[in-house]
C-alpha positions, 0 to 999 in steps of 0.5 A: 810572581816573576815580575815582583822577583825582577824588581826585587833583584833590580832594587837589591843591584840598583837600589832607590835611594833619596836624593837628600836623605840616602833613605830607601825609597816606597813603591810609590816614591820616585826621586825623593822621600816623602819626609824630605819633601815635605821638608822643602823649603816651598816657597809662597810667591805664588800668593803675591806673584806681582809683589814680591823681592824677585819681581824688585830683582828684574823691575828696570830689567824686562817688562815681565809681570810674574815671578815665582820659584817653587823653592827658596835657595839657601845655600848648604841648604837643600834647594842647592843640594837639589839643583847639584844633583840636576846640574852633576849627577845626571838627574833629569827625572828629578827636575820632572818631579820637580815642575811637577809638584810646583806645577800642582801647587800652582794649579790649586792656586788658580793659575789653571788655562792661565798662559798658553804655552811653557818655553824653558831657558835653552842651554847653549848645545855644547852644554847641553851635550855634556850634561845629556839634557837641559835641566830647565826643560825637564822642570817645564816638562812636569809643568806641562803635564801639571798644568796641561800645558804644550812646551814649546823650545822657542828661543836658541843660544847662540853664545856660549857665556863665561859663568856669571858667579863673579859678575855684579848685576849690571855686569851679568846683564850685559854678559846677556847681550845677543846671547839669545834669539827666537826659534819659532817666531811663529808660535810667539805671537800673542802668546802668554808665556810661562818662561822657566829656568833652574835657578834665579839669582840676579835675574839677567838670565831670564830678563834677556830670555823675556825680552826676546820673546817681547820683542817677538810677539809674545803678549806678556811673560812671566816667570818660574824658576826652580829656586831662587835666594831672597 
């Protein structure tokens, strides 16, 4: 009784709220509502992972093979609006859920024992002090226990880079030079690696990521990212 009291007082101070809705959340509910996620807009890339507008986005820039996101960006719509709440109103939770629900999609879509190892795209360490954590590795982290999976942090930033949005694709790419390198050389060797990341738009950011780890060892990489525009 005294426990029901405790969180009836928490709920009343702290209330749980939807993220898209404002709506009170269930008992069961975590970050979102159950209408509002069944409103995403859940993308099926997963359904041609090989053949897809993402894959023609990176094609010429990484020999990568897949390319999935779980939601489609539309902006005002409410993939930005998740990706706001991860990037500036400290919601790391969120991002869990986030590569969790993907991450059973994924498994009921056969990609179960299908790589070996989830690497997140770090965030330079002067970002991720500002922002308390890395958004990429939450969504990985719900990957992993999805797919039961380990993540590993295998690759590093070592320059802090100028924001891409103004940038053509060509430009953002060669932004990416030198900006990343592997921490592990170890555990890359041979690896099939799910490669992860927030957001994808022209895809320059993961391609540099991917041809690290490729030219550490890794045996393929494929990617994932929470959202992505066609």
């Amino acid at each position: 009784m005294r426990l029901f009291f405790v969180k009836d007082f928490l709920d009343l101070v702290f209330p749980r709220n939807c993220l898209l809705c404002g709506s009170s959340l269930y008992d069961q509910e975590n970050n979102l509502c159950t209408v509002c996620k069944g409103s995403l807009p859940v993308t099926s890339y997963h359904m041609r992972p090989v053949d897809n507008d993402l894959c023609d986005k990176v094609r010429g820039l990484s020999n990568v093979g897949m390319v999935m996101a779980f939601l489609k960006f539309t902006k005002g719509g409410n993939s930005q609006k998740l990706l706001h709440q991860l990037k500036y109103r400290n919601k790391p939770q969120l991002a869990k859920e986030l590569g969790s629900m993907y991450g059973k999609i994924l498994n009921d879509n056969g990609f179960t024992n299908y790589w070996d190892i989830i690497i997140p795209v770090p965030l330079h360490p002067l970002k991720q002090s500002r922002r308390g954590y890395n958004q990429s590795e939450q969504f990985g982290l719900g990957l992993s226990e999805a797919l039961s999976l380990n993540l590993v942090n295998g690759l590093k930033r070592e320059k802090f880079t100028e924001t891409q949005t103004q940038k053509s694709r060509l430009q953002r790419m060669d932004n990416m030079d030198d900006v990343f390198e592997a921490s592990n050389y170890t555990i890359l060797t041979g690896k099939s690696i799910l490669l992860v990341d927030d957001v994808m738009t022209t895809g320059a950011t993961m391609c540099a990521c991917a041809n690290v780890l490729l030219a550490n060892g890794a045996k393929n990489v494929d990617l994932v990212t929470i959202a992505a525009g066609g």
